[in-house]
C-alpha positions in Angstrom: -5.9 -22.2 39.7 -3.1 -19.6 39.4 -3.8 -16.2 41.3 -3.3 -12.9 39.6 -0.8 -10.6 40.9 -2.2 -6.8 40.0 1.0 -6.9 37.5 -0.2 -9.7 35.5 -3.6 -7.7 34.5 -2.7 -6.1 31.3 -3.0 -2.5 31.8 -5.6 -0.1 29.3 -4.2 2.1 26.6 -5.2 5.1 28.3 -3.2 4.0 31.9 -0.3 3.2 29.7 -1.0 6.6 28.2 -1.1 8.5 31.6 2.2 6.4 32.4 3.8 7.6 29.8 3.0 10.9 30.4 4.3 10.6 34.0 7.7 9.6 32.5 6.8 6.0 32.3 8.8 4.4 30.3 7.5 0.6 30.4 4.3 2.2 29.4 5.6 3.7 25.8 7.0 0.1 25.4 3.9 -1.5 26.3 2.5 0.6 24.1 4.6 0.1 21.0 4.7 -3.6 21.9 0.7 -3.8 21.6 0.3 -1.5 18.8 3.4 -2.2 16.1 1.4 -5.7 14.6 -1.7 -3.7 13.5 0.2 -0.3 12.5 2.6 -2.3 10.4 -0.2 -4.4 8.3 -1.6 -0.9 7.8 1.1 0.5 6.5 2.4 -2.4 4.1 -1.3 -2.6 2.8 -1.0 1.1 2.4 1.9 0.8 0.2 1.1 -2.2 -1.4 3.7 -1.7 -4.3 6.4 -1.8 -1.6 8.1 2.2 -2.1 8.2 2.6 1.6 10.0 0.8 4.4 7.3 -0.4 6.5 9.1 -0.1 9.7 10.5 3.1 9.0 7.0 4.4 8.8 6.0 2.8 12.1 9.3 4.1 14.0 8.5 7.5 12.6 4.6 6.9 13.6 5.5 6.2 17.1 7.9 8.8 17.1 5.6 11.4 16.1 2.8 9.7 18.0 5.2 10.2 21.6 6.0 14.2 20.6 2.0 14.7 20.8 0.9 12.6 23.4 -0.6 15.6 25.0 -2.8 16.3 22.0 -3.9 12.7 22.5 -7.9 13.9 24.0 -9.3 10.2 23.8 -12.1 10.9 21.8 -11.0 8.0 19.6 -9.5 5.0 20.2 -5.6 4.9 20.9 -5.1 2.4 17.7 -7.1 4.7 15.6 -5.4 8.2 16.7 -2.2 5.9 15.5 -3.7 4.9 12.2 -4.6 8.6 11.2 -1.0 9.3 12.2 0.9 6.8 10.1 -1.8 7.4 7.4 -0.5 10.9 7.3 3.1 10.0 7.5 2.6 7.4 4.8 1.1 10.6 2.4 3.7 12.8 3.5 6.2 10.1 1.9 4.7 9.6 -1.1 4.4 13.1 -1.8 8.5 13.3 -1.5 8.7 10.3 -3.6 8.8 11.4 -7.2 9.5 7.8 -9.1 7.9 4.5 -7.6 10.0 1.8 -7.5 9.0 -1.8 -8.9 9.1 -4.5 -6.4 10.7 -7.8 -7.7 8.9 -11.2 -7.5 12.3 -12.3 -6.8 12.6 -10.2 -3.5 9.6 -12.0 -1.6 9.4 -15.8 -0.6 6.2 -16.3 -2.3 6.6 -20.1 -2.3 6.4 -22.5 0.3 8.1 -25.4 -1.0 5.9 -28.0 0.8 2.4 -26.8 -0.4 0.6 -27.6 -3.4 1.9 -26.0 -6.3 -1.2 -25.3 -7.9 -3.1 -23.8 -4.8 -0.1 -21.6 -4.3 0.4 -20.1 -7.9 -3.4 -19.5 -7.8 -3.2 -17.8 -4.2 -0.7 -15.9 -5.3 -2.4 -14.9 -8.8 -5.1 -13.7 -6.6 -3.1 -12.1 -3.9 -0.8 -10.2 -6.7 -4.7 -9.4 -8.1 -5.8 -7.8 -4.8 -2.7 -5.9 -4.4 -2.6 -4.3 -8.2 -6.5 -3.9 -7.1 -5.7 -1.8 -4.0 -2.8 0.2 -5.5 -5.7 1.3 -8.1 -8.0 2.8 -5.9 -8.5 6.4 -5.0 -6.1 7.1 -1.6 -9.5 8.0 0.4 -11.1 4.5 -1.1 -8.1 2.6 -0.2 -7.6 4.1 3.2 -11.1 3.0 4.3 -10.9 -0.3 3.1 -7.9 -1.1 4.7 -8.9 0.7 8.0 -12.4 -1.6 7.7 -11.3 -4.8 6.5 -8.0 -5.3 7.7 -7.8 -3.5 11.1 -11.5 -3.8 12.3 -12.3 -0.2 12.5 -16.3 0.7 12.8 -17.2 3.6 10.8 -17.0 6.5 13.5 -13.4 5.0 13.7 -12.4 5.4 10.1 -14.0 8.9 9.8 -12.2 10.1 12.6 -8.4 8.7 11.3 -9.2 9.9 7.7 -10.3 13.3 8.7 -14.0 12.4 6.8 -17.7 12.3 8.1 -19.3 9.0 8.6 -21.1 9.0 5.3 -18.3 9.7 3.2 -16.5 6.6 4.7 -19.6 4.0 4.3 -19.3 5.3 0.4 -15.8 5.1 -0.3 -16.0 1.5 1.6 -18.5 0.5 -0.4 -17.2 1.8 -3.4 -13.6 0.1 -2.6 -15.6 -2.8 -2.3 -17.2 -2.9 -5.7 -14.2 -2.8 -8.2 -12.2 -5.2 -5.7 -14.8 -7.4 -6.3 -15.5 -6.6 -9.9 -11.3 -7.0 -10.2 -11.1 -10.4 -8.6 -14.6 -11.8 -10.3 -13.2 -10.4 -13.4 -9.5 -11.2 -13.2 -9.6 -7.4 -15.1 -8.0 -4.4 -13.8 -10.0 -1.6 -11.3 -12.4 0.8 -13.0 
């Protein structure tokens, strides 16, 4: 057996957090490092009809994020003080964009030329299904699903990076979940 040097212990948020507060700037990195993945999958499902540059968003999440590290109390999680932040710089974008732009099928590598042609055209169907779906819901409906579903959040989480209480989350969750699964049962468009 290996021993463990102190170093090799992955450090906490909140150490990185005082670190970076102390001038630290390994810990920022460490940071950004740990948190991009899940801020980035936010922020594309967000934006699911592809108007914003997803790491545009995250750079200017961080970026904000660093400026108010002091406001940072840790009454939530670090990863869901970030998610209310690029949730609100995501809304801030889309309220200077005045035309949406229409992502071409010809832009993305959908296919992956050694998989079965079938199983991909009908995962694609239903991905392409899932994304019209989520670009149909209300903001607040979408924003908890994605916070739930695709970053793990508990409840108390997503009422805390949507500004909402508890109950109004469990509600627009289950509400989300409804006509997405109406939409993909139905192969119809969200009501």
């Amino acid at each position: 057996m290996v021993p463990m040097h102190v170093s090799d212990v992955p450090r906490a948020d909140g150490e990185l957090i005082a670190g970076w507060r102390e001038g630290d700037e390994r810990a920022a990195a460490e940071l950004v490092r740990r948190h991009t993945p899940a801020v980035s999958r936010f922020v594309a499902a967000m934006d699911s009809s592809g108007t914003q540059d997803v790491e545009d968003v995250v750079q200017e999440t961080f970026i904000k994020a660093f400026r108010r590290i002091d406001s940072f109390r840790g009454e939530a999680k670090f990863s869901t003080w970030l998610m209310t932040i690029a949730s609100n710089v995501v809304k801030d974008k889309w309220r200077k964009v005045k035309k949406r732009q229409v992502l071409s099928i010809a832009d993305r590598e959908l296919v992956d030329h050694g998989a079965d042609p079938a199983g991909e055209a009908e995962a694609g169907e239903m991905e392409r299904r899932l994304a019209e779906g989520l670009g149909g819901l209300p903001r607040m409906q979408r924003d908890v699903f994605l916070l739930r579903a695709q970053q793990g959040l508990d409840y108390d989480e997503v009422a805390v990076a949507l500004d909402t209480s508890v109950a109004a989350a469990r509600v627009h969750y289950h509400h989300a979940v409804k006509r997405l699964k109406a939409l993909l049962e139905d192969g119809g468009t969200v009501r």
